[in-house]
C-alpha positions as CSV (number, residue, x, y, z in Angstrom):
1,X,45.6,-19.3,-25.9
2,X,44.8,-22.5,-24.4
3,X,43.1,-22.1,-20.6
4,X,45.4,-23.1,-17.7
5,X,44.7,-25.9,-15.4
6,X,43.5,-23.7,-12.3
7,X,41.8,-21.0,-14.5
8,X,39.7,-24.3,-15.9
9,X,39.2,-25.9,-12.5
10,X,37.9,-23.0,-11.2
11,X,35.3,-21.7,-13.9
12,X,33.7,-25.2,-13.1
13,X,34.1,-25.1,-9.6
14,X,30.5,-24.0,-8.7
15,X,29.2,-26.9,-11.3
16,X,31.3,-29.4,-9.6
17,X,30.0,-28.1,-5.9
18,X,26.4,-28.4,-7.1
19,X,27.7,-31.9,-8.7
20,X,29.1,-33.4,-5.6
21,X,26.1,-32.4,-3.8
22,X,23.4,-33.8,-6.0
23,X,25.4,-37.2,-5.4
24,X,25.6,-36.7,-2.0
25,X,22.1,-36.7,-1.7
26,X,21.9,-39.8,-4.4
27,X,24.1,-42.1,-2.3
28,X,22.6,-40.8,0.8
29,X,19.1,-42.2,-0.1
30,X,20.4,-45.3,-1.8
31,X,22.4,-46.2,1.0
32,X,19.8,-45.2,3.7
33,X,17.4,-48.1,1.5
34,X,20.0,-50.2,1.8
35,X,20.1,-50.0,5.8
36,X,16.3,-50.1,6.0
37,X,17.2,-53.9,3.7
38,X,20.2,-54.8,6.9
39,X,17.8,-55.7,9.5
40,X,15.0,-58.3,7.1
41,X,18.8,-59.7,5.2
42,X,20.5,-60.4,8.6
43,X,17.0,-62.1,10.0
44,X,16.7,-64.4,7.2
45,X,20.8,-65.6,7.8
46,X,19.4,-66.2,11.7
47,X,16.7,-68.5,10.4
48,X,19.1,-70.3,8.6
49,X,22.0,-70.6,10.9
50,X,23.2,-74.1,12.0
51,X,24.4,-73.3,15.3
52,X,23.2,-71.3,18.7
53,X,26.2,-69.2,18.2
54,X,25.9,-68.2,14.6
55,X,23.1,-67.2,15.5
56,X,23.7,-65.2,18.1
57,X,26.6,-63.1,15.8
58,X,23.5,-62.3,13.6
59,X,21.7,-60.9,16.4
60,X,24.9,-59.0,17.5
61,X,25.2,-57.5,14.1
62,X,21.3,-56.1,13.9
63,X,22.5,-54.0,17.3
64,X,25.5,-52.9,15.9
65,X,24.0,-52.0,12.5
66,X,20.9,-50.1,14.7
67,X,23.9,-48.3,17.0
68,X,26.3,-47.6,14.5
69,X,24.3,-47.0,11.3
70,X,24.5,-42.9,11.6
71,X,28.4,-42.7,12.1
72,X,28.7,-45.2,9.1
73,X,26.7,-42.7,6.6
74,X,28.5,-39.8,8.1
75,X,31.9,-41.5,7.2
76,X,30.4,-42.7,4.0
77,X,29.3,-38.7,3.4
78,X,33.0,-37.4,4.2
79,X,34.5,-39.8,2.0
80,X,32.5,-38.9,-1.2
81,X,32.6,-34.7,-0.2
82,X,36.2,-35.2,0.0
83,X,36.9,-36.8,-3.1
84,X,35.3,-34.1,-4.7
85,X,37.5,-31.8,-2.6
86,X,40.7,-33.1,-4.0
87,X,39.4,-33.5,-7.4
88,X,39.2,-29.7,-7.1
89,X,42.4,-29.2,-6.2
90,X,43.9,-31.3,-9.1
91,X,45.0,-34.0,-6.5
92,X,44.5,-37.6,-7.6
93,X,41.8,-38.7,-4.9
94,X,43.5,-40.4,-1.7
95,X,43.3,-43.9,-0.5
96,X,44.1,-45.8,2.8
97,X,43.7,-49.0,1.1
98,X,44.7,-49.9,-2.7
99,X,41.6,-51.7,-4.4
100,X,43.0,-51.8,-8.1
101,X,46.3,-53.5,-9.0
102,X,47.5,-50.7,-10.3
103,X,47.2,-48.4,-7.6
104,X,48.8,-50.8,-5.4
105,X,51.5,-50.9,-8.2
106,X,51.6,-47.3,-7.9
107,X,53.0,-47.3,-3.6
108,X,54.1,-50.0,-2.7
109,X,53.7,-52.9,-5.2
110,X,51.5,-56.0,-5.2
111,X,51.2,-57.2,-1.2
112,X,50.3,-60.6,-0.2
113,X,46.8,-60.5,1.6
114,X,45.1,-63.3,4.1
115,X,42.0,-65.0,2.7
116,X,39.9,-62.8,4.9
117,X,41.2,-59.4,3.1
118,X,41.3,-61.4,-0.6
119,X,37.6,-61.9,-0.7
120,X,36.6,-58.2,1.2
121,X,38.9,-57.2,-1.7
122,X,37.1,-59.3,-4.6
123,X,33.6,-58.3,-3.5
124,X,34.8,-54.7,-4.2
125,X,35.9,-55.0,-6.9
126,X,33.6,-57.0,-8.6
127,X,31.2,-54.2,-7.3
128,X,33.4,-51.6,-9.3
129,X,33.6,-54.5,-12.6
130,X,29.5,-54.2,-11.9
131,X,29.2,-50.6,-12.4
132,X,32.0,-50.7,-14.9
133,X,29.9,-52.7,-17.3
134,X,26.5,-51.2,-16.2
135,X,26.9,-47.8,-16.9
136,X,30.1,-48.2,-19.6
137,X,28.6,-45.3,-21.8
138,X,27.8,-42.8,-19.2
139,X,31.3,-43.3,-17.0
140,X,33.7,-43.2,-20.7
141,X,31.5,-39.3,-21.1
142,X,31.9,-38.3,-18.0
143,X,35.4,-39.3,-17.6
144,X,36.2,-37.3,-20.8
145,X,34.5,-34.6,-19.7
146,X,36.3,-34.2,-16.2
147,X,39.4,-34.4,-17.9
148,X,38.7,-31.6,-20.0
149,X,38.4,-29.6,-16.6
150,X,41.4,-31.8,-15.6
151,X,43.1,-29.3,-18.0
152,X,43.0,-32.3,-20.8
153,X,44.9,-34.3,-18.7
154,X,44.1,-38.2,-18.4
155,X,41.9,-39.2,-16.0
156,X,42.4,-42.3,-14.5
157,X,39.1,-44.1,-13.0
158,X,39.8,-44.2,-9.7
159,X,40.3,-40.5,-9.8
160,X,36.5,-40.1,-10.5
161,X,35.0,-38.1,-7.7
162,X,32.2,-40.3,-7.0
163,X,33.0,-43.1,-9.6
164,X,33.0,-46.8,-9.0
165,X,36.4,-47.0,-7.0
166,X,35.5,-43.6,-4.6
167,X,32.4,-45.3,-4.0
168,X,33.5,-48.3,-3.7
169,X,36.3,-47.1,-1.2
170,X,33.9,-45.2,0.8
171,X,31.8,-48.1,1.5
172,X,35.3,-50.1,3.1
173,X,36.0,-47.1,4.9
174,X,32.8,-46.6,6.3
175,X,31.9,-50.2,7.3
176,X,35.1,-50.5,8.9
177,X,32.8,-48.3,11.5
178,X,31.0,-51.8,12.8
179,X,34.3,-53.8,13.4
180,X,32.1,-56.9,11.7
181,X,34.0,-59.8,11.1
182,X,34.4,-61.0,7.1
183,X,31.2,-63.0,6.9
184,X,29.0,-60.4,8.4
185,X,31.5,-57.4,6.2
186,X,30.7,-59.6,3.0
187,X,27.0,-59.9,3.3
188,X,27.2,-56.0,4.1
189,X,29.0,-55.6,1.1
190,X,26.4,-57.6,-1.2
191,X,23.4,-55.6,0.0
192,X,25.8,-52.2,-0.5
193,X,25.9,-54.0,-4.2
194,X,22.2,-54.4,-4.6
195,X,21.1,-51.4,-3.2
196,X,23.7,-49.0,-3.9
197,X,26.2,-49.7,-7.0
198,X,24.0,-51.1,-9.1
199,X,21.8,-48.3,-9.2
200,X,23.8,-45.2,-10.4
201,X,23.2,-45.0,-13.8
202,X,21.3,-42.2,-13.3
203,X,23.1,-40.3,-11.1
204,X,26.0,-40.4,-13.5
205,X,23.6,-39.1,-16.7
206,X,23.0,-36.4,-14.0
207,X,26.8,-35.6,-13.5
208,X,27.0,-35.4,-17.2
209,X,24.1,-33.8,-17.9
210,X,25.1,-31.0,-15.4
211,X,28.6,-30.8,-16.9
């Protein structure tokens, strides 16, 4: 007799715990490098800047960053623990904001978005495409293998519990924290790129390693 959905979720339950906390701490130090990265990044756009004002945004956003920088990775932290929480619970993991086309076919249908919003949204995912592409071989195993506890049912990416899309979802959610405008957001976003997404191939041989 084939084992049911909730009988399967839970006989992995402690392997998925001791999954979503190894990645925890994974993220945790990748993004804490790529604070210590914020400061030298936003000097050298200072240096640069045309104008007396520009550069005094810059200057702004190193105090913000230096202010706000805990809350961020503690928002960053609940979003990632909690996709794993749902996963658990054979939810599809939540979303305040659509990143894929075919989540946003999914609620409420494509939405017309202002330039601002467009490129946030492009930058992410071109992150996800990034890590997509990078680590192809290790996401396709790992994706089969948490549908197996999924009961054999589908998987679909974004429902990874720390996949591309969670990350990448996180990283909105948390950096909303700073209130930066786009330009600031986007260089945010490209150091969160670097530093973060495209350095998860191992973390996700881990994941399947552990499964």
């Amino acid at each position: 007799m084939a084992e049911s959905r909730p009988n399967q979720q839970q006989r992995y339950l402690p392997v998925m715990q001791e999954c979503r906390d190894r990645s925890l701490v994974t993220l945790g130090n990748l993004i804490a490098e790529m604070f210590d990265h914020v400061e030298p990044a936003l000097l050298d756009f200072i240096d640069q800047a045309d104008t007396n004002q520009s550069q005094f945004q810059f200057v702004d956003a190193i105090s913000i960053v230096t202010t706000n920088r805990e809350l961020v990775e503690q928002v960053f932290r609940e979003e990632i623990s909690r996709g794993f929480t749902e996963f658990s619970k054979q939810q599809p993991i939540s979303y305040s904001t659509a990143l894929l086309d075919s989540q946003r076919e999914e609620t409420s249908g494509l939405e017309l978005v202002d330039d601002n919003d467009l490129n946030q949204q492009l930058s992410l995912r071109n992150m996800i495409e990034n890590v997509n592409n990078d680590c192809f071989q290790e996401l396709h195993a790992l994706r089969q293998r948490l549908s197996m506890i999924n009961g054999g049912k589908k998987l679909e990416e974004q429902d990874i519990p720390a996949g591309p899309v969670h990350i990448a979802s996180a990283i909105q959610k948390a950096t909303a924290e700073f209130g930066f405008d786009s330009g600031i957001l986007l260089i945010m976003y490209a150091l969160f790129n670097k530093f973060v997404m495209r350095k998860l191939s191992g973390m996700y041989g881990d994941f399947n390693e552990k499964l």
